[in-house]
N, C-alpha and C positions, 0 to 999 in steps of 0.2 A: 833863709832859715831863721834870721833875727826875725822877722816878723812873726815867726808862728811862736817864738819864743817869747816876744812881746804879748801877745793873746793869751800864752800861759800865765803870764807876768797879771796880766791884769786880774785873771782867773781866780788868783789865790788869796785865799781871806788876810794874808798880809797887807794888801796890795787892794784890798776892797775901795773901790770909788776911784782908784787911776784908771788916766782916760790909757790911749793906746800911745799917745804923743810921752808921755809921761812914763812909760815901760822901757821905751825907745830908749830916751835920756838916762837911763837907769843903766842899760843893755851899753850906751856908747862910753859910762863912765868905767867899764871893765871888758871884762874879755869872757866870750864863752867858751868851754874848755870841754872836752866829751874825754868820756874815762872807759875803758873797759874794766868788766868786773876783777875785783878783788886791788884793787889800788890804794895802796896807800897814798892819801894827800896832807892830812896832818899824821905827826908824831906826836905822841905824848911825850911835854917836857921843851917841843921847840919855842924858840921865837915866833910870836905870833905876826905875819909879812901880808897875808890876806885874809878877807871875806868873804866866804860863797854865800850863794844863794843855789841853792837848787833845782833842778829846770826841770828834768826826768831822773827815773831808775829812782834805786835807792842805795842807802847810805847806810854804813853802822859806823855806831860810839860806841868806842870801846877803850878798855886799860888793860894792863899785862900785871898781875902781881900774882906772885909767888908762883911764876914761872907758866902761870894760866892766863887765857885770855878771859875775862869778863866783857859781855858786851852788856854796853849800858842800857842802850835805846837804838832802831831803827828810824831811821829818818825819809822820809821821800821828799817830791814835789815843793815847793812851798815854803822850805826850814831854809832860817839864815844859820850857818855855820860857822864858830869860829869867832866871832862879833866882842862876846865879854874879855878873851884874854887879849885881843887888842885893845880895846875901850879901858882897859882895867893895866895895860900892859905888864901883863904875869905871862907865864909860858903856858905853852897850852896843858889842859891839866885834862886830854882826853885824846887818843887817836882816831882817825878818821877814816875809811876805806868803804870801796863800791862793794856792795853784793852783786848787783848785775849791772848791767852798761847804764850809763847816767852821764848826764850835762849839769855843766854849772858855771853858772856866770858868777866869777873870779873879780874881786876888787881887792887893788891894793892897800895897804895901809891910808895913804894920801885921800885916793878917792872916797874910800867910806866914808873917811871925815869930815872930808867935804860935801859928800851926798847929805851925813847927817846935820853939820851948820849952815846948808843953804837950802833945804828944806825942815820947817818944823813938824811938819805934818809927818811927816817919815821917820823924821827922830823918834816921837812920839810915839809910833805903833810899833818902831823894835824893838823900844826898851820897852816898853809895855808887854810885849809879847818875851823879852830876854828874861825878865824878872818872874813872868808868870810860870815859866820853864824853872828857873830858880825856884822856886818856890813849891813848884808841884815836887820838883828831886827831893827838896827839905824834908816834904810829909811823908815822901816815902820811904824815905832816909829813917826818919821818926817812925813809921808804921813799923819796920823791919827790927831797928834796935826795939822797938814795947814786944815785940812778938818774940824777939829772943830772949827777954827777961821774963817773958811770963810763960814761957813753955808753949810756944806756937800762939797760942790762944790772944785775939787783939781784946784788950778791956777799954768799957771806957771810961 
């Protein structure tokens, strides 16, 4: 089963240019964990203990406030989860849960840190990709308050 998850491993634009040896090592520095739907794996507000990465199925981001759920964003295939309130060590500021059955190879705090100081190349493309995730939430963040102050309508 690790090997076909290593082929997904390579498959994914995060992960563009590893070879199959190099998904492998990625796969041995954690553990893959298969979920049935509707699972909660983070809480909003925990300690942050791991890193996924997602292998199949899909995922939702979401928050609870004023007794509602808000889901942020659906996630599949591909998304590293969880990565900024470790690296930033804040609690997680999002819960996390399957919509349908999904795998994800699970790294502990220890491991990611050291996946990310003993490769640079890797560092590289998750903060890359952490911040571009940041960044796209900002505008949207922005788009949504300009559109409440102007009456629906975006100006520019």
């Amino acid at each position: 089963m690790n090997e076909e998850y290593a082929e997904k491993i390579v498959g994914f634009p995060l992960f563009q240019g590893f070879t199959l040896a190099g998904a492998r090592m990625l796969l041995e520095c954690g553990e893959v964990k298969e979920y049935s739907p509707d699972e909660v794996l983070f809480k909003e507000g925990d300690l942050p203990t791991v890193v996924l990465l997602v292998l199949t199925g899909k995922m939702q981001v979401f928050v609870e406030r004023q007794g509602r759920e808000l889901v942020l964003t659906d996630v599949g295939p591909g998304t590293i989860l969880g990565e900024l309130a470790l690296l930033c060590g804040i609690r997680r500021s999002a819960s996390v849960r399957t919509s349908e059955k999904s795998a994800a190879l699970q790294w502990s705090a220890t491991a990611f840190r050291h996946l990310l100081l003993s490769n640079v190349w890797l560092s590289e493309r998750i903060f890359k990709e952490s911040l571009r995730t940041l960044i796209e939430k900002e505008r949207a963040l922005i788009d949504t308050l300009t559109r409440s102050q102007t009456g629906g309508k975006l100006t520019e």
